[in-house]
MOPAC internal coordinates of N, CA, C and O (Angstrom, degrees):
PM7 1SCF
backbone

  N    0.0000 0     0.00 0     0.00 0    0    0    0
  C    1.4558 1     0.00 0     0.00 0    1    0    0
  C    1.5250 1   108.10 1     0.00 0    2    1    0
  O    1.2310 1   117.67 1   -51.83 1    3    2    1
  N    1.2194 1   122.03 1   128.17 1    3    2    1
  C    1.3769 1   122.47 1   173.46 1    5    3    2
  C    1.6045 1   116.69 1   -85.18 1    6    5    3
  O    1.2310 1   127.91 1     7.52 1    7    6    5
  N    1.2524 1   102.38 1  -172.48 1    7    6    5
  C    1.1916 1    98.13 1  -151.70 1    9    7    6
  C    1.9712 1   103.65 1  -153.28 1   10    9    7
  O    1.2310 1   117.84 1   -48.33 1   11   10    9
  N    1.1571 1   121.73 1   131.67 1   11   10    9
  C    1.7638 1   125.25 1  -157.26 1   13   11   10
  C    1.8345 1    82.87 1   -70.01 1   14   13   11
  O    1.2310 1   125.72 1     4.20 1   15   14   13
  N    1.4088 1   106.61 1  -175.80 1   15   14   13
  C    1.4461 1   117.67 1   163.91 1   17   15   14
  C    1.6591 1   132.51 1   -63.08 1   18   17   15
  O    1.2310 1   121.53 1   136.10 1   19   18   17
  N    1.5390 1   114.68 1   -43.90 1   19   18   17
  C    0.8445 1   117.81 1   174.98 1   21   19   18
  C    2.1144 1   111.15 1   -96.61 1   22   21   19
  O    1.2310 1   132.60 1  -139.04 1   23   22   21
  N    1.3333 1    93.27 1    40.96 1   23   22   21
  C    1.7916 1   105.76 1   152.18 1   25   23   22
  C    2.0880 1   103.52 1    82.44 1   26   25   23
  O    1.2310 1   121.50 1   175.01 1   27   26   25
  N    1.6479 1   114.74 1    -4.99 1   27   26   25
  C    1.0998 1   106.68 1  -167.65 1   29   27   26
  C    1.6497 1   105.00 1  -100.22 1   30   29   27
  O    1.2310 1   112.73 1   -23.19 1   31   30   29
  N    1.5549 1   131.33 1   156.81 1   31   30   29
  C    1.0780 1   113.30 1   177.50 1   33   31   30
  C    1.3237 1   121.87 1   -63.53 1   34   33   31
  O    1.2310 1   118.29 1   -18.12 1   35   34   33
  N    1.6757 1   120.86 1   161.88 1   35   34   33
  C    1.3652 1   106.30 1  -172.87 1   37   35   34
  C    1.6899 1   108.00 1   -91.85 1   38   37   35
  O    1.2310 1   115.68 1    13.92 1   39   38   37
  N    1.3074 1   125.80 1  -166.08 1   39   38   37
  C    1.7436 1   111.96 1  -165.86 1   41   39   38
  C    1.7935 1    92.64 1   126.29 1   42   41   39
  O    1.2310 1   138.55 1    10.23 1   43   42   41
  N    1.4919 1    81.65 1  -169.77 1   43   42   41
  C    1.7576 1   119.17 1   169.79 1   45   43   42
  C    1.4376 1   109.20 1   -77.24 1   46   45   43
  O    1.2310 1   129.74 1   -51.87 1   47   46   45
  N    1.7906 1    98.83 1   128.13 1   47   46   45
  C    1.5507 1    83.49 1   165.09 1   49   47   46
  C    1.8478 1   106.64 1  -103.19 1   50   49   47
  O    1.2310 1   131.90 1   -59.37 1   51   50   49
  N    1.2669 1    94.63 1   120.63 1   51   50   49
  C    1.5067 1    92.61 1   177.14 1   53   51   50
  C    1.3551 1   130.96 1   -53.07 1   54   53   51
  O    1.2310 1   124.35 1   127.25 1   55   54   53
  N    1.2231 1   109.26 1   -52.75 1   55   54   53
  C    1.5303 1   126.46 1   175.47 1   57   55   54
  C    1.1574 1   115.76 1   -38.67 1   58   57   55
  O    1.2310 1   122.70 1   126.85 1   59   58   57
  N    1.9901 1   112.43 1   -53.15 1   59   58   57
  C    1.2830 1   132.33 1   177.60 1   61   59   58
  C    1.6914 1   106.77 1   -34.27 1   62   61   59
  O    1.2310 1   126.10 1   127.66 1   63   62   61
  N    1.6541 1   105.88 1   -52.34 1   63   62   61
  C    1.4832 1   119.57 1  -157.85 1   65   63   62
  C    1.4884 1   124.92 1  -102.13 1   66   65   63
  O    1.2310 1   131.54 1  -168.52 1   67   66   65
  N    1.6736 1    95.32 1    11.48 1   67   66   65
  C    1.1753 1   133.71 1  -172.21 1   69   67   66
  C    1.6153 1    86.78 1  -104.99 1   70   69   67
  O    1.2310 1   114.71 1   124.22 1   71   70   69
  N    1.3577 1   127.63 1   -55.78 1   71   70   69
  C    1.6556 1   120.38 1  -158.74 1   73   71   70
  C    1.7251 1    95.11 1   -94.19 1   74   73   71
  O    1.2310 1   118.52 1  -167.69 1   75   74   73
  N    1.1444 1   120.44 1    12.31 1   75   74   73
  C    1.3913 1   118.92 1  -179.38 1   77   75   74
  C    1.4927 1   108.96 1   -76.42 1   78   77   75
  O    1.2310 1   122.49 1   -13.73 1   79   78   77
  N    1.6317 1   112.84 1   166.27 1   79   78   77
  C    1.1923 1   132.71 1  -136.46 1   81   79   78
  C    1.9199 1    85.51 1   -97.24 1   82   81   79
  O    1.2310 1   120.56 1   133.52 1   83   82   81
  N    1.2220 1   116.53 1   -46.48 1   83   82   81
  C    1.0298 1   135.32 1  -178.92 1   85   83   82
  C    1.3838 1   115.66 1   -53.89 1   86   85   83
  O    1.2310 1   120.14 1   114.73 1   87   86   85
  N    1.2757 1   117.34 1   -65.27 1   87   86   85
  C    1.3647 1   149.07 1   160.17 1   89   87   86
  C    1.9545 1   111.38 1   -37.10 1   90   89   87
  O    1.2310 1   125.04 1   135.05 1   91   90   89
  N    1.0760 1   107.93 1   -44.95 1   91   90   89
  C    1.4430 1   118.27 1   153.06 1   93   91   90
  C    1.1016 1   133.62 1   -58.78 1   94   93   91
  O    1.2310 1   122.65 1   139.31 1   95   94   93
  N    1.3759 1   112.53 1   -40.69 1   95   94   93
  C    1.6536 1   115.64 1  -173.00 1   97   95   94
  C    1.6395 1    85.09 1   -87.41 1   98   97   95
  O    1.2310 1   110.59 1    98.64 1   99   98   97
  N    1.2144 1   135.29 1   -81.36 1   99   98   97
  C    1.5947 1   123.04 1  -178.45 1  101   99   98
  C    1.7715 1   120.40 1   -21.43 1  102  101   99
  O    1.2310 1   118.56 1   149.41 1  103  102  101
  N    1.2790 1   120.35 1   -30.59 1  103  102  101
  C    1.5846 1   111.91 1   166.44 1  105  103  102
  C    1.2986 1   105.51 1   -83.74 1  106  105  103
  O    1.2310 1   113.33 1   126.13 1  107  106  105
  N    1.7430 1   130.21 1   -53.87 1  107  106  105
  C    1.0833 1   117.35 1  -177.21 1  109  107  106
  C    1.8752 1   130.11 1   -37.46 1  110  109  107
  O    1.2310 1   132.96 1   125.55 1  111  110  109
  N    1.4839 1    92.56 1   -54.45 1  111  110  109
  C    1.4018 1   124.67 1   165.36 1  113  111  110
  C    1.7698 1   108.03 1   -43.02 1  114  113  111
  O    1.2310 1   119.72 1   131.74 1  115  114  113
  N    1.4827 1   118.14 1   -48.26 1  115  114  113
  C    1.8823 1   115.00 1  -174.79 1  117  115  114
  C    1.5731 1    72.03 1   -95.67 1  118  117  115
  O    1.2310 1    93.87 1   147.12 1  119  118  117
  N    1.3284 1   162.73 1   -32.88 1  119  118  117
  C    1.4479 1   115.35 1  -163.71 1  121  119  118
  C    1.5594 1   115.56 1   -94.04 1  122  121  119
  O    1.2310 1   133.00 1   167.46 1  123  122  121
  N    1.5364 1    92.49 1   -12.54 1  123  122  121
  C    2.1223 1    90.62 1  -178.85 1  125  123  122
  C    1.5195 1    91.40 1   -78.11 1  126  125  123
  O    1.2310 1   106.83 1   167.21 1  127  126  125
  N    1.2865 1   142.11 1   -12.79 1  127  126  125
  C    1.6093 1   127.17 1   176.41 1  129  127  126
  C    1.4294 1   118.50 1   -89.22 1  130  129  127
  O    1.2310 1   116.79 1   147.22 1  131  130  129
  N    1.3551 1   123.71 1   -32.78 1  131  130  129
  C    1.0629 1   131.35 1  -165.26 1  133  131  130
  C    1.3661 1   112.57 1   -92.48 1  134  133  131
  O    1.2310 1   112.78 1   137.34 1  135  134  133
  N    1.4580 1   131.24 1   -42.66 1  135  134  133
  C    1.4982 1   134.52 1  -166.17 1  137  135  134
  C    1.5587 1    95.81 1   -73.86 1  138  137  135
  O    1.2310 1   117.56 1   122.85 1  139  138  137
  N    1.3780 1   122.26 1   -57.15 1  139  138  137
  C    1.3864 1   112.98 1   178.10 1  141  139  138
  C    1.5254 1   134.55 1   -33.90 1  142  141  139
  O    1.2310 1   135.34 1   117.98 1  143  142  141
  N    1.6801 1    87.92 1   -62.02 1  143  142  141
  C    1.8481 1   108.46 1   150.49 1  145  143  142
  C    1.5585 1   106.27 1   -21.67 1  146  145  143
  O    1.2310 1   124.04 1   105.87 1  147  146  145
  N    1.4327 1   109.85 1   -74.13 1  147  146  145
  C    1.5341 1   108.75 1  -147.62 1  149  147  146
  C    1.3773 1   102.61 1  -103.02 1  150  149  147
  O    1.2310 1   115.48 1  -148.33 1  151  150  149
  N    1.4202 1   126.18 1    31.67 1  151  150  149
  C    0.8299 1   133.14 1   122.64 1  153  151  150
  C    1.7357 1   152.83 1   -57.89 1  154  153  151
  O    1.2310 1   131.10 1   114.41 1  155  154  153
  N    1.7644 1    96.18 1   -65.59 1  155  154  153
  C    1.4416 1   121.79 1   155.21 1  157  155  154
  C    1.2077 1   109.77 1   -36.94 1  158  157  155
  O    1.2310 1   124.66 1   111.14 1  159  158  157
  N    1.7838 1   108.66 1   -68.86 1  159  158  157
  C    1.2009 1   115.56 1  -153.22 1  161  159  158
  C    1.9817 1   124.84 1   -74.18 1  162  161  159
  O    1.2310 1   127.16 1   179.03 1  163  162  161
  N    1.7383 1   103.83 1    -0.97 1  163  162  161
  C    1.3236 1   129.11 1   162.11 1  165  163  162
  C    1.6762 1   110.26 1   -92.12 1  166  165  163
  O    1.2310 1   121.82 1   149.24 1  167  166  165
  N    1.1669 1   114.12 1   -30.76 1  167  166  165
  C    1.5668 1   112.28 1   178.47 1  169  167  166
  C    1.8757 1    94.02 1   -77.20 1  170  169  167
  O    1.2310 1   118.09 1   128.88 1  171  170  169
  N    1.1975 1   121.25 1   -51.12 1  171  170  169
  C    1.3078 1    98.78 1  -170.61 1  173  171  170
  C    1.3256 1   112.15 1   -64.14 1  174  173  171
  O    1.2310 1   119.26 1   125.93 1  175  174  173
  N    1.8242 1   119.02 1   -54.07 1  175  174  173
  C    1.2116 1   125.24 1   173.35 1  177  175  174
  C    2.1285 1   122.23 1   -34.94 1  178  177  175
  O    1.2310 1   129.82 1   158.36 1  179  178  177
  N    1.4694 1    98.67 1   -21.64 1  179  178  177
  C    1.8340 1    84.70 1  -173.75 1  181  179  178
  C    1.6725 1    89.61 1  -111.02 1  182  181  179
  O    1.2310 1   121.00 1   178.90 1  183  182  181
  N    1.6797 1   115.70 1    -1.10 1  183  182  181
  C    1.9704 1    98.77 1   164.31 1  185  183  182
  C    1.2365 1   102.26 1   -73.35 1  186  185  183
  O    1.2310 1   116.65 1   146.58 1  187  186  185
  N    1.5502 1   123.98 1   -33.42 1  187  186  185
  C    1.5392 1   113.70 1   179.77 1  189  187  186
  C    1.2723 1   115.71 1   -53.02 1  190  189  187
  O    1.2310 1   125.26 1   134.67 1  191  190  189
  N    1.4931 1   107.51 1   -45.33 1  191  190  189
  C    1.8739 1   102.09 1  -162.82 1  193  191  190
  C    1.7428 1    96.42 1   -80.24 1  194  193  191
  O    1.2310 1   117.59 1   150.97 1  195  194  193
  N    1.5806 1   122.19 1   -29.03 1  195  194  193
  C    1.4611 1    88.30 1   172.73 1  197  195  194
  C    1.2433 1   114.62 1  -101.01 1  198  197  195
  O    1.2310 1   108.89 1  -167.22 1  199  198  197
  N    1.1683 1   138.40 1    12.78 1  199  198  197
  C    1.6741 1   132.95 1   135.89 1  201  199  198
  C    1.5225 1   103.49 1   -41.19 1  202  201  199
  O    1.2310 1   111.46 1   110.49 1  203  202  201
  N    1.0984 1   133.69 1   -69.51 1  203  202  201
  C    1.1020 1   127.32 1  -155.08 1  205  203  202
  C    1.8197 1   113.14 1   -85.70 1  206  205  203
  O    1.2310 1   116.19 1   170.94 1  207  206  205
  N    0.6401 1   124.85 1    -9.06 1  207  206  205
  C    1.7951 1   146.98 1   154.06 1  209  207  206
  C    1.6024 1    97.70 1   -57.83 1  210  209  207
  O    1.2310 1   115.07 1    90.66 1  211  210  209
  N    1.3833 1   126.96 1   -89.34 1  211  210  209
  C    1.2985 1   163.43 1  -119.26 1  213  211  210
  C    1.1509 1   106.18 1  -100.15 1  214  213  211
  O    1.2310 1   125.52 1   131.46 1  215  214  213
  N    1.3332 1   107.01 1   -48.54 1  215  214  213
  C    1.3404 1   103.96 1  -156.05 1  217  215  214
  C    2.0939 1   115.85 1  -143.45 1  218  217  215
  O    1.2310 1   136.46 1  -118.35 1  219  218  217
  N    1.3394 1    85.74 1    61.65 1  219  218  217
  C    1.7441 1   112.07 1  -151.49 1  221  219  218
  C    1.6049 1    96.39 1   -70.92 1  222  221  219
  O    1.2310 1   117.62 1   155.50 1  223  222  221
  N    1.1587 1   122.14 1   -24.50 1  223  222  221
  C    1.4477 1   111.96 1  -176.40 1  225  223  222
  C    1.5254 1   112.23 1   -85.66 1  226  225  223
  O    1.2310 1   121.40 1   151.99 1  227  226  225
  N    1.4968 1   114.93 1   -28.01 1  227  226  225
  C    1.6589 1   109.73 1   153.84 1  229  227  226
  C    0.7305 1   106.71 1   -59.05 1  230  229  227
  O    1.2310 1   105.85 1    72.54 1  231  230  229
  N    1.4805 1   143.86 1  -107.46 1  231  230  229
  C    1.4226 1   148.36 1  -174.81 1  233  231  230
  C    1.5618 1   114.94 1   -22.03 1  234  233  231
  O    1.2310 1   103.80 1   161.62 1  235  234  233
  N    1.3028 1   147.43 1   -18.38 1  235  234  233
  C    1.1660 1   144.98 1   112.08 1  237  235  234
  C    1.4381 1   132.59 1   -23.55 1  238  237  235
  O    1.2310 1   121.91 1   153.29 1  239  238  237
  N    1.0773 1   113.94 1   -26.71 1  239  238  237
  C    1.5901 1   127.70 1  -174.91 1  241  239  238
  C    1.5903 1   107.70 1   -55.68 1  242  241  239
  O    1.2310 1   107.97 1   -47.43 1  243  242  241
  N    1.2284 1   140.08 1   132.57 1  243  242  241
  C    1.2079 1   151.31 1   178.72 1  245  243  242
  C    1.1854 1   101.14 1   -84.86 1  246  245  243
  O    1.2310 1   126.80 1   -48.24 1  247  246  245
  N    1.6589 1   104.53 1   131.76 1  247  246  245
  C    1.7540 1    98.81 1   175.28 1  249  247  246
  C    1.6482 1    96.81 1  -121.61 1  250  249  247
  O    1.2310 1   116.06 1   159.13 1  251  250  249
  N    1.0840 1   125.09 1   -20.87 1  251  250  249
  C    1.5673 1   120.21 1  -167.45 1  253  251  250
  C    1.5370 1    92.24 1  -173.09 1  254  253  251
  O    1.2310 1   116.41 1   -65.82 1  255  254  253
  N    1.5194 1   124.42 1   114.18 1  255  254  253
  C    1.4254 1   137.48 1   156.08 1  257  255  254
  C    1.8762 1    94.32 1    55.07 1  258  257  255
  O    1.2310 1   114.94 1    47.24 1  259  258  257
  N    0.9808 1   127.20 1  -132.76 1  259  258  257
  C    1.5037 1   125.42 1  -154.93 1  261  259  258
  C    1.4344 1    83.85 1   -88.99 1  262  261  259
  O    1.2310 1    97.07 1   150.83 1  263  262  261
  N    1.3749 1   158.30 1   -29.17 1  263  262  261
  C    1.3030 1   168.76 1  -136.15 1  265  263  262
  C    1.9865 1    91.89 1   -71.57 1  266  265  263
  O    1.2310 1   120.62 1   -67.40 1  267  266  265
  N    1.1534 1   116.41 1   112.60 1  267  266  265
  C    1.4334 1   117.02 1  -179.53 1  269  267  266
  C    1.6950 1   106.81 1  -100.35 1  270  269  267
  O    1.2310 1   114.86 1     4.51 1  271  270  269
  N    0.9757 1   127.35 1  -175.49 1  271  270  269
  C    1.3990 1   153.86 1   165.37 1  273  271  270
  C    1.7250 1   110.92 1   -76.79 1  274  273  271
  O    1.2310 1   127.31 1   132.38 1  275  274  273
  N    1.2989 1   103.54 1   -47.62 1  275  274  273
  C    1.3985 1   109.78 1   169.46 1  277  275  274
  C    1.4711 1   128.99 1   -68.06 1  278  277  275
  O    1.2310 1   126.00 1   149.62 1  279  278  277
  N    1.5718 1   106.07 1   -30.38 1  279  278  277
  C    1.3148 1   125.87 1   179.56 1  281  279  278
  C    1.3698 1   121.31 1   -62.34 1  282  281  279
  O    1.2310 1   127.70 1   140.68 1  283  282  281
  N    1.5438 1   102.78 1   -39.32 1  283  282  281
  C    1.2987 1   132.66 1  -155.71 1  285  283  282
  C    2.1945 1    94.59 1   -73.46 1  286  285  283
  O    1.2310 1   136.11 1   132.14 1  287  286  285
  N    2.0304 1    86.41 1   -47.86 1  287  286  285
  C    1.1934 1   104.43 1  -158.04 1  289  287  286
  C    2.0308 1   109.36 1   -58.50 1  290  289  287
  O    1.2310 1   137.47 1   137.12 1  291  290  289
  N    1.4066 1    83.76 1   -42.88 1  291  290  289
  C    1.8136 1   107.64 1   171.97 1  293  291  290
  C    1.4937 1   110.35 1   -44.40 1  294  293  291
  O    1.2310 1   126.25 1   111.15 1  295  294  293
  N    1.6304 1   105.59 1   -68.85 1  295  294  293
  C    1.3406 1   114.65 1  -163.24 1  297  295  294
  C    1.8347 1    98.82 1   -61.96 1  298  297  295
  O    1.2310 1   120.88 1   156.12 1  299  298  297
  N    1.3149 1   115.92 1   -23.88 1  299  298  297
  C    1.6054 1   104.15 1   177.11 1  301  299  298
  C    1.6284 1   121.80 1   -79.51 1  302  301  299
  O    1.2310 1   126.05 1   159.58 1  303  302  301
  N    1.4083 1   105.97 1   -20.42 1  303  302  301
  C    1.4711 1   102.54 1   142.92 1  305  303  302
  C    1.3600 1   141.40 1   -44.78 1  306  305  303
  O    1.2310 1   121.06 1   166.65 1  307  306  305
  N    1.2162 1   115.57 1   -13.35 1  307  306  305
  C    1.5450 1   129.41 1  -154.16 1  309  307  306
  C    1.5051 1    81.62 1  -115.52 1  310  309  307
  O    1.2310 1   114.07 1   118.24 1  311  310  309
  N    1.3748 1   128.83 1   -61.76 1  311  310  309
  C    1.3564 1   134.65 1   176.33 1  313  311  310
  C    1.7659 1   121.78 1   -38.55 1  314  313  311
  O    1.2310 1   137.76 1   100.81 1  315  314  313
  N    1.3438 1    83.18 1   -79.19 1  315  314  313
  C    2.1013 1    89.28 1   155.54 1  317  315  314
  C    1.0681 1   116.50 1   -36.56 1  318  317  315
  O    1.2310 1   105.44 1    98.25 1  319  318  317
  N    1.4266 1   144.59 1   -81.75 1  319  318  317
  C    0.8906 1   163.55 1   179.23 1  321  319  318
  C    1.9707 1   119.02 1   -29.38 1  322  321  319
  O    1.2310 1   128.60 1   163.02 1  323  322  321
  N    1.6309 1   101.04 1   -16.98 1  323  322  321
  C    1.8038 1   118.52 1  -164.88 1  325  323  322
  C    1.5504 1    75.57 1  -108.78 1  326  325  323
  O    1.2310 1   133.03 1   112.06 1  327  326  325
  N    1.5738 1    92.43 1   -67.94 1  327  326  325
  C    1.6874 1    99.35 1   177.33 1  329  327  326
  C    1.4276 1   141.17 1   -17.52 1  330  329  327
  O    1.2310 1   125.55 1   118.99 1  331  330  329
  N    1.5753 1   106.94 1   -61.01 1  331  330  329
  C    1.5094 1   111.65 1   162.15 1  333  331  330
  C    1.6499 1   125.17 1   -81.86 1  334  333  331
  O    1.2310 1   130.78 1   176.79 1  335  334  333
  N    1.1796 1    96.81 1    -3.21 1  335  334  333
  C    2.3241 1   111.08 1   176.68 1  337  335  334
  C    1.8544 1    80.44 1   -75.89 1  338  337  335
  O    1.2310 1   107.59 1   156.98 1  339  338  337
  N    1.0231 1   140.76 1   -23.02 1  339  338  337
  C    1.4839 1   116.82 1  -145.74 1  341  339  338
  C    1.4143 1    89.07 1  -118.79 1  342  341  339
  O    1.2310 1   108.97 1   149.57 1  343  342  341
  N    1.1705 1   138.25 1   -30.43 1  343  342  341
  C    1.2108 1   149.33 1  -176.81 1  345  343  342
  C    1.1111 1   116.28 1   -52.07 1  346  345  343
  O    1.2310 1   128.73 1   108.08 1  347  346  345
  N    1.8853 1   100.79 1   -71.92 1  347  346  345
  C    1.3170 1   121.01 1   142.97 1  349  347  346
  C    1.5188 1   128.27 1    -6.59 1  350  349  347
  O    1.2310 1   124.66 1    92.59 1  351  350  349
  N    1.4374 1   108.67 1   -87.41 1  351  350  349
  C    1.4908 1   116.17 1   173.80 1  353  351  350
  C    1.4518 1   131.46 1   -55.19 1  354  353  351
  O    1.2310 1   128.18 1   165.55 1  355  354  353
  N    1.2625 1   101.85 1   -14.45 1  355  354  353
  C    1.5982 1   107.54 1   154.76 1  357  355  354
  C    1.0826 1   121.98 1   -86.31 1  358  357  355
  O    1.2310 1   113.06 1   121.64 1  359  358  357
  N    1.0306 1   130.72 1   -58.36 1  359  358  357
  C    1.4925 1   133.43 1   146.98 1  361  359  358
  C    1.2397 1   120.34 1    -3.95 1  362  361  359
  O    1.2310 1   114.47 1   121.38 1  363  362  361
  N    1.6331 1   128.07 1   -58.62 1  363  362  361
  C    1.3874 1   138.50 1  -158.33 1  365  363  362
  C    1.2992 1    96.25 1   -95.56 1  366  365  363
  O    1.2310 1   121.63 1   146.11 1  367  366  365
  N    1.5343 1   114.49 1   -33.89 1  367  366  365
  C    1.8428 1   107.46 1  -172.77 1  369  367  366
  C    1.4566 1    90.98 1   -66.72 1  370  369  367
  O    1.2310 1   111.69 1   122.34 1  371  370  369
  N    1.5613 1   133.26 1   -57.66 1  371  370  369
  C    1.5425 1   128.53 1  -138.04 1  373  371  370
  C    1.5894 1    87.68 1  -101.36 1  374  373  371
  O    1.2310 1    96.49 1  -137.49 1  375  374  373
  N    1.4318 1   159.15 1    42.51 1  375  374  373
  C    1.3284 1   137.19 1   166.65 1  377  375  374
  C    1.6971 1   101.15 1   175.00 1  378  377  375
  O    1.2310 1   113.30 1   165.63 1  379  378  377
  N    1.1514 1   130.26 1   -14.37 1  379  378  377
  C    1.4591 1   120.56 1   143.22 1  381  379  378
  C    1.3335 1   134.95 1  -107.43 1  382  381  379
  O    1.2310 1   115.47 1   167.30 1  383  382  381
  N    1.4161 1   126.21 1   -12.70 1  383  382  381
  C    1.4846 1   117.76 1  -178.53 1  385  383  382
  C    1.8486 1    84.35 1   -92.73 1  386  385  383
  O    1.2310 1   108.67 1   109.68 1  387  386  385
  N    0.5893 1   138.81 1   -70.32 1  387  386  385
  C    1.7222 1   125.28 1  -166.52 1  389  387  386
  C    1.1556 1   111.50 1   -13.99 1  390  389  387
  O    1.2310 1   129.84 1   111.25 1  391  390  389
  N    1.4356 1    98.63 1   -68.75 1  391  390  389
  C    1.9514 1   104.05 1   177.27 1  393  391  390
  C    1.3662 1   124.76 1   -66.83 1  394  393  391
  O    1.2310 1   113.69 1   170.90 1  395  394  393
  N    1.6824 1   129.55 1    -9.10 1  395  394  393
  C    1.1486 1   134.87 1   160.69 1  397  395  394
  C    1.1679 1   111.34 1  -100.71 1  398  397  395
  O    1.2310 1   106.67 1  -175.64 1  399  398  397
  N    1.0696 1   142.40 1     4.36 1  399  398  397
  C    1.4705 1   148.38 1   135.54 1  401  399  398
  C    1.5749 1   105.02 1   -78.85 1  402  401  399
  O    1.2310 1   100.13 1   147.82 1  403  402  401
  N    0.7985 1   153.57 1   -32.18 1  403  402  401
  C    1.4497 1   152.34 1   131.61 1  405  403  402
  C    1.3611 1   109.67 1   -16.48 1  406  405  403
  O    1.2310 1   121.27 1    95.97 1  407  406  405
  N    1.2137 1   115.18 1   -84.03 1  407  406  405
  C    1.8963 1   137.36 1  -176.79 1  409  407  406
  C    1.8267 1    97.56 1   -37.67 1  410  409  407
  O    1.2310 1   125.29 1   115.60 1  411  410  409
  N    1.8537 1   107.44 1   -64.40 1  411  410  409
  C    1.2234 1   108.12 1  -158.56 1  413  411  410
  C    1.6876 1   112.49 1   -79.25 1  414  413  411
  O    1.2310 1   116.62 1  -177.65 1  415  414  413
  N    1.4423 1   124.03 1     2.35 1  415  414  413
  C    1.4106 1   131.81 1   164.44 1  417  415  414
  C    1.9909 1    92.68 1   -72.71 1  418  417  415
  O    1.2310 1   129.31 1   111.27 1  419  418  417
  N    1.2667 1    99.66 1   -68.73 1  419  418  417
  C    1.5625 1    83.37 1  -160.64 1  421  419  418
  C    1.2103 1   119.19 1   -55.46 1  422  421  419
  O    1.2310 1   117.14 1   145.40 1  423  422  421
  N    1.9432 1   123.04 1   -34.60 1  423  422  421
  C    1.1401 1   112.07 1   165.18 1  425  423  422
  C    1.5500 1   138.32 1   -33.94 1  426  425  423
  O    1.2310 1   129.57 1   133.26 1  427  426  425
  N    1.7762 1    99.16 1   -46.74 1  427  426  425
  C    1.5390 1   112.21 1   156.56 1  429  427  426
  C    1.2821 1   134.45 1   -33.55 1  430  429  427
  O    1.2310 1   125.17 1   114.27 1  431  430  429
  N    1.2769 1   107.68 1   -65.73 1  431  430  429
  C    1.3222 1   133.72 1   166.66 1  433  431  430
  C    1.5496 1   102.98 1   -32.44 1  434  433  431
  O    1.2310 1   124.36 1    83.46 1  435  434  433
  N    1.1983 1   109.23 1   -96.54 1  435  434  433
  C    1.8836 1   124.28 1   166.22 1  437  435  434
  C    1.2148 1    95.18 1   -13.79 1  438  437  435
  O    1.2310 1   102.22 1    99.43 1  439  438  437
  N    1.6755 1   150.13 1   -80.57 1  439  438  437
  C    1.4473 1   127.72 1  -176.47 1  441  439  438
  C    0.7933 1   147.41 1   -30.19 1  442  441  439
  O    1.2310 1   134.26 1   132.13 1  443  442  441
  N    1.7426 1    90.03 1   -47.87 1  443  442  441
  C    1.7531 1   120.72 1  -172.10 1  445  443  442
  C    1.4938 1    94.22 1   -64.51 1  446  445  443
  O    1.2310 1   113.93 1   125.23 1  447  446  445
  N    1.2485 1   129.10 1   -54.77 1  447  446  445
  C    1.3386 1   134.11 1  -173.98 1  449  447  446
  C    1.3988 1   110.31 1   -57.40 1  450  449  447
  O    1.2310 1   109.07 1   148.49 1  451  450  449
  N    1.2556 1   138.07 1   -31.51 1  451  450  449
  C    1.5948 1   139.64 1  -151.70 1  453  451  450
  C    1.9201 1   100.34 1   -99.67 1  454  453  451
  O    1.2310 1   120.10 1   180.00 1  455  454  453

């Protein structure tokens, strides 16, 4: 295995492309979308479970034939839950894979060269 001048192997320096400017805005960018997300989507998710704990005679409430309040509340979990997967993936196609397809060309590059 060879070895650069000043004794380190030669390659990618990760760290380098790790403290990059680029490399920053792509986490900033997935963490201002995502923490909010999974935020909301735990505040709504634990009113459901103590709605339905707590507060059983709302969520009991009949809205249409056996169709409850609680039912309604459940099945919109399932909704949210499709809801923010799709959000997501638009999100990541149009404003994070560009710029990590960005990052991982030059990384290339940097090999190809070494």
């Amino acid at each position: 295995m060879s070895t650069s001048t000043d004794g380190s192997p030669p390659g990618i320096d990760y760290v380098a492309v790790e403290e990059s400017p680029r490399f920053d805005e792509l986490k900033r960018k997935h963490r201002s979308f995502v923490w909010p997300l999974t935020v909301a989507f735990l505040l709504w998710y634990f009113a459901y479970v103590l709605l339905s704990s707590f507060a059983t005679e709302f969520v009991s409430t009949r809205v249409w034939g056996d169709i409850t309040i609680g039912l309604l509340l459940g099945l919109g979990q399932f909704v949210t839950t499709f809801a923010i997967t799709m959000w997501y993936v638009s999100y990541a196609n149009r404003k994070l894979d560009p710029l990590s397809a960005e990052i991982r060309t030059d990384l290339e590059k940097q090999e190809a060269g070494a």
